[in-house]
MMTF fields as JSON, N, C-alpha, C and O atoms, coordinates in Angstrom:
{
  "mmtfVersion": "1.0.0",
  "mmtfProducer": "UNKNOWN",
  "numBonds": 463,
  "numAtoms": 464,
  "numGroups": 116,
  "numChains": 1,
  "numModels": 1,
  "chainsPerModel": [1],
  "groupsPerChain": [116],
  "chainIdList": ["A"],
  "bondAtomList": [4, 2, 8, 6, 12, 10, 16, 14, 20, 18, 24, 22, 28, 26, 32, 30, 36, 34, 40, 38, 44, 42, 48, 46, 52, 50, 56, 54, 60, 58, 64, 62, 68, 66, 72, 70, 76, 74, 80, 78, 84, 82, 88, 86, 92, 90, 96, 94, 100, 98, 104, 102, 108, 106, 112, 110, 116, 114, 120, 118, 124, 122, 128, 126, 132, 130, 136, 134, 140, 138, 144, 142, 148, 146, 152, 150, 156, 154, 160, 158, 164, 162, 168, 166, 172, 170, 176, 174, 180, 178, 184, 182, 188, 186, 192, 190, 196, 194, 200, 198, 204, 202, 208, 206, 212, 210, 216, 214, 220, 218, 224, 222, 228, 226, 232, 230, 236, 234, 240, 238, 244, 242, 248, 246, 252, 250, 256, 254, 260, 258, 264, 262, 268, 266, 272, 270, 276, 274, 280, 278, 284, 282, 288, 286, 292, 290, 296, 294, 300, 298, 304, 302, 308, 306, 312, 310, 316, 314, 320, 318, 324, 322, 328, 326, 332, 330, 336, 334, 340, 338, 344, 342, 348, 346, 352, 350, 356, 354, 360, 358, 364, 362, 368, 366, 372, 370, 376, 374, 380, 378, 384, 382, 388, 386, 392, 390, 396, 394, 400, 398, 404, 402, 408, 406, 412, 410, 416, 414, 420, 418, 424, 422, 428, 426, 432, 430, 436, 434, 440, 438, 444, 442, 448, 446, 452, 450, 456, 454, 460, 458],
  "bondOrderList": [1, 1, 1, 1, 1, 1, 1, 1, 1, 1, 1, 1, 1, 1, 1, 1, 1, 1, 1, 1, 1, 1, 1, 1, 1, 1, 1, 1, 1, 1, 1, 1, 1, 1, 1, 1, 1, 1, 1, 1, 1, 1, 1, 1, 1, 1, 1, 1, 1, 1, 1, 1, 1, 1, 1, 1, 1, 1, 1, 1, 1, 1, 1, 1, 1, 1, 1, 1, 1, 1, 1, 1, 1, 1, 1, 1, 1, 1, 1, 1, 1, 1, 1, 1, 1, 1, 1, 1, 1, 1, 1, 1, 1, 1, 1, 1, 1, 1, 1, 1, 1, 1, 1, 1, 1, 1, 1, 1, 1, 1, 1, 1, 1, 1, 1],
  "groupList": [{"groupName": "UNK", "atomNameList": ["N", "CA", "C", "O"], "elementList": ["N", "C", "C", "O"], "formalChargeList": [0, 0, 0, 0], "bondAtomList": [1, 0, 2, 1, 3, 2], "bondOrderList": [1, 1, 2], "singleLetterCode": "X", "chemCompType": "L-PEPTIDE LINKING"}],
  "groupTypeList": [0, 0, 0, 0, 0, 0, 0, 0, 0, 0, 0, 0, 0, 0, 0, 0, 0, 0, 0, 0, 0, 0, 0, 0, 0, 0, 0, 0, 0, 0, 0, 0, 0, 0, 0, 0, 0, 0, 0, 0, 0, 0, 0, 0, 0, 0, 0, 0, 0, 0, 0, 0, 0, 0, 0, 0, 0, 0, 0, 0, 0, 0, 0, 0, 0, 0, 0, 0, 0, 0, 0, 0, 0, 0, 0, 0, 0, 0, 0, 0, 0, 0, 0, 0, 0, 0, 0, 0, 0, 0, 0, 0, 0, 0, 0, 0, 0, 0, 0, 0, 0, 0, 0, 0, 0, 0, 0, 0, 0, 0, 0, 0, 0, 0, 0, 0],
  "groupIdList": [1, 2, 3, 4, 5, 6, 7, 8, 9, 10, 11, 12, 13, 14, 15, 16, 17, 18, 19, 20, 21, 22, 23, 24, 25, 26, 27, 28, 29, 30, 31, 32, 33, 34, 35, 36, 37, 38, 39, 40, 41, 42, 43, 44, 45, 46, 47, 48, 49, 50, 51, 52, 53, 54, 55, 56, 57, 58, 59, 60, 61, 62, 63, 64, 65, 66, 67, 68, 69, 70, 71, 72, 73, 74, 75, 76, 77, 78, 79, 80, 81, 82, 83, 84, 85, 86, 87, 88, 89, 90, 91, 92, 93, 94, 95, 96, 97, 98, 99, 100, 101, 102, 103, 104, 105, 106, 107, 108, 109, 110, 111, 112, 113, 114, 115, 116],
  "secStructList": [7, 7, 2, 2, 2, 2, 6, 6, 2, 2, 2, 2, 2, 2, 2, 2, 2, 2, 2, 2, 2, 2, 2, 2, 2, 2, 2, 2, 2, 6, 6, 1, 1, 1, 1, 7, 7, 7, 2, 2, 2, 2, 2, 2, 2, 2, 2, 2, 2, 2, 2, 2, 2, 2, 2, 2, 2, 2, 2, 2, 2, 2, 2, 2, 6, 6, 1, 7, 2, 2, 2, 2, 2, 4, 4, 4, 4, 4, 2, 2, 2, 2, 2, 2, 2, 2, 2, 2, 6, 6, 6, 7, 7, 7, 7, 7, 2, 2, 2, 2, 2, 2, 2, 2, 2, 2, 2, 2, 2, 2, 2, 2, 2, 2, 2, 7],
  "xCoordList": [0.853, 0.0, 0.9, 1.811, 0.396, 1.561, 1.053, 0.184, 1.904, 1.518, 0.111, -0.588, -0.56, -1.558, -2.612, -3.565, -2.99, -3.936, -3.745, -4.781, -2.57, -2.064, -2.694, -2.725, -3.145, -3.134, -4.43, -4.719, -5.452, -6.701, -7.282, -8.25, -6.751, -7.18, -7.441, -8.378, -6.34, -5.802, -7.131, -7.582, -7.313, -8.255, -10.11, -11.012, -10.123, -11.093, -11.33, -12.481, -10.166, -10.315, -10.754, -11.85, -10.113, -10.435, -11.437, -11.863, -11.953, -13.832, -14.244, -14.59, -14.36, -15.18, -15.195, -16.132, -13.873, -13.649, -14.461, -15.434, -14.371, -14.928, -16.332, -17.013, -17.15, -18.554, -19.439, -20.477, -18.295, -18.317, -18.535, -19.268, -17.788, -18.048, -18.904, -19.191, -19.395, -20.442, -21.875, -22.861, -21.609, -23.13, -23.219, -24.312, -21.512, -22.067, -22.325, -22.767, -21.947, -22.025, -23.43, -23.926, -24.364, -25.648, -26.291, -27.005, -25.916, -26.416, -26.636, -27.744, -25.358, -25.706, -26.334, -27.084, -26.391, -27.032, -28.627, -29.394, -28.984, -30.44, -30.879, -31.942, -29.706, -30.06, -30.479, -30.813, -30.497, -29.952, -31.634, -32.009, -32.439, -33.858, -35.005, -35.875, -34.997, -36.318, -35.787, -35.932, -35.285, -35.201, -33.728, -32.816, -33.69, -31.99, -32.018, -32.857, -30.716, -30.127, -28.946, -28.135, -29.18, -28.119, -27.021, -27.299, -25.032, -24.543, -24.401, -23.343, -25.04, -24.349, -25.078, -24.525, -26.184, -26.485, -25.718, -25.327, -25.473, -25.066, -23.048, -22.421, -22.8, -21.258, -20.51, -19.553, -20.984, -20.513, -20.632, -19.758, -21.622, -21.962, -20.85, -20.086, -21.029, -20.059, -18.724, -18.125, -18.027, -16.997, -16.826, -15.747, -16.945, -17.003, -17.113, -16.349, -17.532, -17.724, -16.377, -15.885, -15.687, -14.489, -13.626, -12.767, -13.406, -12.212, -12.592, -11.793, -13.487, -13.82, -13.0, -12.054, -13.612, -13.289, -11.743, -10.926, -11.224, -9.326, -8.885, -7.994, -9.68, -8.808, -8.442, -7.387, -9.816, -9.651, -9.067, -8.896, -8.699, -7.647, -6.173, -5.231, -6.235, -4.587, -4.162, -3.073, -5.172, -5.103, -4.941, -3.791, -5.895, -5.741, -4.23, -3.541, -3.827, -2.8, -1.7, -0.647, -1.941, -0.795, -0.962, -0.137, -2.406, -2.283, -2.171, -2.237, -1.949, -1.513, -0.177, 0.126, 0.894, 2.11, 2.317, 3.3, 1.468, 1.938, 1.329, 2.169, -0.088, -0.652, -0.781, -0.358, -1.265, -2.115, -2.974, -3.428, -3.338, -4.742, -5.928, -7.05, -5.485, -6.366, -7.12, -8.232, -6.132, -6.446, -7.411, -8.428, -6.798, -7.608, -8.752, -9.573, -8.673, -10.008, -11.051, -11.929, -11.409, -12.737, -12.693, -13.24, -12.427, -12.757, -13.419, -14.45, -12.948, -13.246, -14.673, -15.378, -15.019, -16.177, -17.354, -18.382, -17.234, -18.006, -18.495, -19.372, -18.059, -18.39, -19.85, -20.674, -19.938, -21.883, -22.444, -23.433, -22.402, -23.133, -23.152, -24.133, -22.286, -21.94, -22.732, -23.214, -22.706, -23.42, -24.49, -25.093, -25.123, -26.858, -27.3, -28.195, -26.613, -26.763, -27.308, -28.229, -25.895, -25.765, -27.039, -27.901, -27.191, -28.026, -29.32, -30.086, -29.97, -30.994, -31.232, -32.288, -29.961, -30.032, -29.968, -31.055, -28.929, -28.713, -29.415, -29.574, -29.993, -30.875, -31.713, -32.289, -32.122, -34.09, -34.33, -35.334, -33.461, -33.401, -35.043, -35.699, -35.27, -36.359, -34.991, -34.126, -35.522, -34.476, -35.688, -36.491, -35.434, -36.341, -36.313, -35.195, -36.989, -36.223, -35.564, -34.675, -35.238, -34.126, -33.281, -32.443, -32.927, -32.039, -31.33, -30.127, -31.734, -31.799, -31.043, -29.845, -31.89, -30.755, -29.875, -29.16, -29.377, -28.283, -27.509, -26.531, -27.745, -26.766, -26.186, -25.028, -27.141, -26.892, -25.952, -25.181, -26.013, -25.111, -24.077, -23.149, -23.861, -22.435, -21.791, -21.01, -22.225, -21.232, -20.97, -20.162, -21.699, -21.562, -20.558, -19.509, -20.607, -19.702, -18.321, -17.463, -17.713, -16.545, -16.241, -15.361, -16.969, -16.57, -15.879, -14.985, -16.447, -15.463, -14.461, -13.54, -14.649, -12.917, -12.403, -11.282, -12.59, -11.505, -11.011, -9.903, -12.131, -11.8, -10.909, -10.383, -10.687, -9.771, -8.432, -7.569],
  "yCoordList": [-1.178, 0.0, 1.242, 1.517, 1.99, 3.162, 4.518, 4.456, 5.434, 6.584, 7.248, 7.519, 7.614, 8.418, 7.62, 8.28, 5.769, 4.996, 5.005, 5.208, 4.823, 4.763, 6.198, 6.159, 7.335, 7.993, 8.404, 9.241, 8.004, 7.917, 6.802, 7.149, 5.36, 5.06, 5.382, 5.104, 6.012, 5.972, 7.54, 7.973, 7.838, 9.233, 8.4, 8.822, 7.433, 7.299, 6.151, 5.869, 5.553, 4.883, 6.394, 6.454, 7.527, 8.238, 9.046, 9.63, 9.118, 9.646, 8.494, 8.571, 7.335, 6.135, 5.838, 5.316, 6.318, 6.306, 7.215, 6.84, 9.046, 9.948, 9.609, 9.634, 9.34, 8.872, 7.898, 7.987, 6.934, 5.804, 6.222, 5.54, 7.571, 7.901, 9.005, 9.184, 9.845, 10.567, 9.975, 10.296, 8.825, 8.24, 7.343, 6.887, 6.721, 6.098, 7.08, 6.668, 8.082, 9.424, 9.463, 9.29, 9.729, 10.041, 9.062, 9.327, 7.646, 6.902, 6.638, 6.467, 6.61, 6.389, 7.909, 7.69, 8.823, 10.107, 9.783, 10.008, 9.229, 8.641, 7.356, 6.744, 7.06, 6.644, 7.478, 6.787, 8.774, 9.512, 10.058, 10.695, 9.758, 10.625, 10.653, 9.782, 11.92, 11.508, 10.401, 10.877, 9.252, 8.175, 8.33, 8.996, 7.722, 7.133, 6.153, 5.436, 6.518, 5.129, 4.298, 4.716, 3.156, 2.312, 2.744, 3.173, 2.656, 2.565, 1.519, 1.555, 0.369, -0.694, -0.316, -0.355, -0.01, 0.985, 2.032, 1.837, 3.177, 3.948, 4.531, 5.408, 3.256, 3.752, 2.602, 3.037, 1.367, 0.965, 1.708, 1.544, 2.388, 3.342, 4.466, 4.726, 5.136, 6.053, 6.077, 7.095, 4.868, 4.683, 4.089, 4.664, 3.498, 3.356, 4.592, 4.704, 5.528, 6.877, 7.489, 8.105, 7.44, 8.121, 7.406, 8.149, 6.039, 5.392, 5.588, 5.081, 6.123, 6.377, 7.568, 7.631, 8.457, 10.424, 9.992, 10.24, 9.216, 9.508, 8.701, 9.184, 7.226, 7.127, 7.851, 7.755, 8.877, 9.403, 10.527, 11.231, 10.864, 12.408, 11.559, 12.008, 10.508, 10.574, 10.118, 10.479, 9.189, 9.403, 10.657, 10.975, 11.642, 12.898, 13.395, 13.743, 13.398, 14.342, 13.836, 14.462, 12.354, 11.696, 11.706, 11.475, 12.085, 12.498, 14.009, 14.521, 14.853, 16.233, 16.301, 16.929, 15.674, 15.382, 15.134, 15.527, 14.549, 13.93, 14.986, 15.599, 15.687, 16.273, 17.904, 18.433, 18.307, 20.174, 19.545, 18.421, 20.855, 21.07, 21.296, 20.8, 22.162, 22.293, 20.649, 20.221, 20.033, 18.669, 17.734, 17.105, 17.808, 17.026, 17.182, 16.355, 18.731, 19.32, 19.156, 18.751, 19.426, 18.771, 17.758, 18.047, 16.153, 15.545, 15.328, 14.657, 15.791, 16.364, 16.694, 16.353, 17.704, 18.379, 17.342, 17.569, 16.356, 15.02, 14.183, 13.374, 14.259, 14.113, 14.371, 13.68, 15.458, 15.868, 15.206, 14.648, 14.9, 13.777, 12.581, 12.345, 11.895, 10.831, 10.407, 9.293, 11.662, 11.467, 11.529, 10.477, 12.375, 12.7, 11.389, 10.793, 11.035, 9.738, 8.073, 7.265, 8.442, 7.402, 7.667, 6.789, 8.647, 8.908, 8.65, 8.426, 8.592, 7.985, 6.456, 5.842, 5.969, 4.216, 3.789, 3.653, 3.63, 3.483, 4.083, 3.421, 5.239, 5.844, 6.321, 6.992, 5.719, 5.486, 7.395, 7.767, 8.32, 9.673, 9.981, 9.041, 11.23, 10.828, 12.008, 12.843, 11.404, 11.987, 12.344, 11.735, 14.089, 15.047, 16.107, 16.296, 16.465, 16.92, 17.811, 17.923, 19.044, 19.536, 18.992, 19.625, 17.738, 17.118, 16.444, 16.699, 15.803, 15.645, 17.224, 17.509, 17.837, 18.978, 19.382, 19.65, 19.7, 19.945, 19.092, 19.576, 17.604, 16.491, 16.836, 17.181, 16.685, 16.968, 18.297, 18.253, 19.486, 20.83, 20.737, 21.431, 19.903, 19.491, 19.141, 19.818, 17.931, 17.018, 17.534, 17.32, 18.069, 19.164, 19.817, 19.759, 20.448, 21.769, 21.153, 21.888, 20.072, 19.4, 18.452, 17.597, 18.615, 17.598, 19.023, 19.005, 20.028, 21.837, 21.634, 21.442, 21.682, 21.958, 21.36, 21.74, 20.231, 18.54, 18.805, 18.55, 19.372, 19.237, 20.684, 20.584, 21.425, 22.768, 22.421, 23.295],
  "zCoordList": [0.0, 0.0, 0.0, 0.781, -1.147, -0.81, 0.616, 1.486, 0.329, 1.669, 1.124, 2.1, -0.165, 0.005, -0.201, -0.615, -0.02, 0.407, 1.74, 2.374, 2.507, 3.703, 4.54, 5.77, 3.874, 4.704, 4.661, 5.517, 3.789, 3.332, 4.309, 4.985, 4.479, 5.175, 6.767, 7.516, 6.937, 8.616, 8.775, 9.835, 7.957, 7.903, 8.13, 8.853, 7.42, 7.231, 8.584, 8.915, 9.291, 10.844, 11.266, 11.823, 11.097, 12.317, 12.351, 13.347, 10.955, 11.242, 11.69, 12.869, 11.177, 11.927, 13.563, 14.167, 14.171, 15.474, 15.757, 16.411, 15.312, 16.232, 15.537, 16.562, 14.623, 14.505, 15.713, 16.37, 15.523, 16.685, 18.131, 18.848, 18.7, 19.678, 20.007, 21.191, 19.03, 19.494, 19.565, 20.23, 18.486, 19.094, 19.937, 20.273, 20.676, 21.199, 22.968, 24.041, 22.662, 23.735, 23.854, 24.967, 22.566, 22.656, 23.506, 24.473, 22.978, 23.328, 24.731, 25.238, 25.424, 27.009, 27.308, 28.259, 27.109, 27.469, 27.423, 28.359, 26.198, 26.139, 27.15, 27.05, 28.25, 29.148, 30.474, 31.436, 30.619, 31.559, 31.671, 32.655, 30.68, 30.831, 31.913, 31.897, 33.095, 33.768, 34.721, 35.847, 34.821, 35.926, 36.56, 36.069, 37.528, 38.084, 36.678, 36.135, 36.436, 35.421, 36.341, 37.167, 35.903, 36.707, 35.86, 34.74, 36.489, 35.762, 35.188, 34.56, 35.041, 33.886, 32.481, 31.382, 32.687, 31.421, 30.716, 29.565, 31.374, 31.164, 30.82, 30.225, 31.723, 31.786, 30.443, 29.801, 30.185, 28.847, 27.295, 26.443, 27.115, 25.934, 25.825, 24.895, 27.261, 27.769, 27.775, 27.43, 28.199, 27.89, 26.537, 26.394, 25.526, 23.959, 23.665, 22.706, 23.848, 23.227, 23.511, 22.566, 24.629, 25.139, 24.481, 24.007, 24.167, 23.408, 21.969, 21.182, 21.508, 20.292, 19.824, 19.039, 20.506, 20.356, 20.627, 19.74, 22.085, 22.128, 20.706, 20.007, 20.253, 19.247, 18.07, 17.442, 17.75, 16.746, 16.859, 15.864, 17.954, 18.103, 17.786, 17.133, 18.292, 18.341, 16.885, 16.438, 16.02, 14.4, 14.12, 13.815, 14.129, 13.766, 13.958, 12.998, 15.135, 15.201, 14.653, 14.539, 14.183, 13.651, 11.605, 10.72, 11.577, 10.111, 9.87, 8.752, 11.332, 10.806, 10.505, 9.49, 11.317, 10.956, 9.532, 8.904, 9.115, 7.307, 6.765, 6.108, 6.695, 5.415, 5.862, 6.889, 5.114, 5.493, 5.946, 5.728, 7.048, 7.81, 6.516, 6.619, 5.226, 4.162, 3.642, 3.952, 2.83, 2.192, 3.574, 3.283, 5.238, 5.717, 6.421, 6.819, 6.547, 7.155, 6.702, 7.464, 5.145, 4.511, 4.874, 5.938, 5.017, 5.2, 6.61, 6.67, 7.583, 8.766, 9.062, 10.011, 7.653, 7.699, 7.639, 8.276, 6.98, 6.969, 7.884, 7.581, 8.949, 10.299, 10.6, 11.2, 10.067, 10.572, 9.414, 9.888, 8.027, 7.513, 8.307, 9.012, 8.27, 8.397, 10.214, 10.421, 11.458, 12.427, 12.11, 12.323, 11.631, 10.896, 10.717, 11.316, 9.878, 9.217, 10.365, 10.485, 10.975, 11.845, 12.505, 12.544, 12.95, 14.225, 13.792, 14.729, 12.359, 12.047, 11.878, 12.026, 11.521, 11.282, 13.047, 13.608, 13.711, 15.13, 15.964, 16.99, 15.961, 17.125, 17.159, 18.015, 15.155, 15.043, 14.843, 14.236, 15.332, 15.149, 13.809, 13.36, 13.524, 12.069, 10.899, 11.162, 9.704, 8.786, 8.004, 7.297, 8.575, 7.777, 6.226, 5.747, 5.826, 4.4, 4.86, 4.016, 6.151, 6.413, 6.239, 5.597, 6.577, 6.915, 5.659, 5.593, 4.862, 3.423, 3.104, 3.104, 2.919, 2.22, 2.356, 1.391, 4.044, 4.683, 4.028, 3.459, 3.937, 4.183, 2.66, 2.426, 1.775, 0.208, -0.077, -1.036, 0.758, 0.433, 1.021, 0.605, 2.13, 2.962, 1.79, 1.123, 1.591, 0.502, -0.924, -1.828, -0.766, -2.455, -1.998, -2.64, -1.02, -0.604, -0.206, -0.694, 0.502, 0.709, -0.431, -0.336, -1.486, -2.774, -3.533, -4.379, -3.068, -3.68, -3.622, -4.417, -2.189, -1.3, -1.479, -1.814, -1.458, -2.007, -3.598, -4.07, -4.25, -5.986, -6.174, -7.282, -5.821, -5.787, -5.492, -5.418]
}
């Protein structure tokens, strides 16, 4: 594998990590509603969410070393599709035509920045 699959991938572990951990953040939070929650509910979601977000910082800071903040920041920006997203398949969320459009002008708009 050469360095710019190599670094595409290691980019694309580390949105999947920080994706991975904001929902799984939401998730134990949607334990927290109105009742005492036990922690065995609450603190496994919680912690997956925290090894999620640290793994994907320490990718990050290890693909700032190799590239520009320019080339990897759009991809970055993908993050709020890609949660939107999630957050409707995994947490049943509703995916409204706001939401649809947003998602559609994101990706238009970081397919710019990427193609420049």
């Amino acid at each position: 594998m050469n360095a710019p699959q190599t670094i595409l991938l290691l980019a694309l572990a580390s949105q999947i990590l920080y994706v991975m951990g904001e929902l799984l953040f939401k998730a134990a939070m949607n334990h927290t509603h109105g009742v005492r929650t036990p922690w065995r509910r609450f603190l496994p979601p919680f912690l997956g969410g925290c090894a999620g977000i640290a793994g994907s910082f320490v990718l990050w800071l290890g693909l700032l070393a190799e590239k520009p903040l320019s080339f990897l920041y759009p991809l970055r920006s993908l993050n709020t599709v890609v949660i939107a997203l999630g957050a409707v398949i995994f947490l049943r969320e509703k995916l409204t035509p706001r939401l649809i459009v947003s998602i559609v002008l994101v990706t238009i708009g970081v397919g710019l920045v990427l193609g420049s």
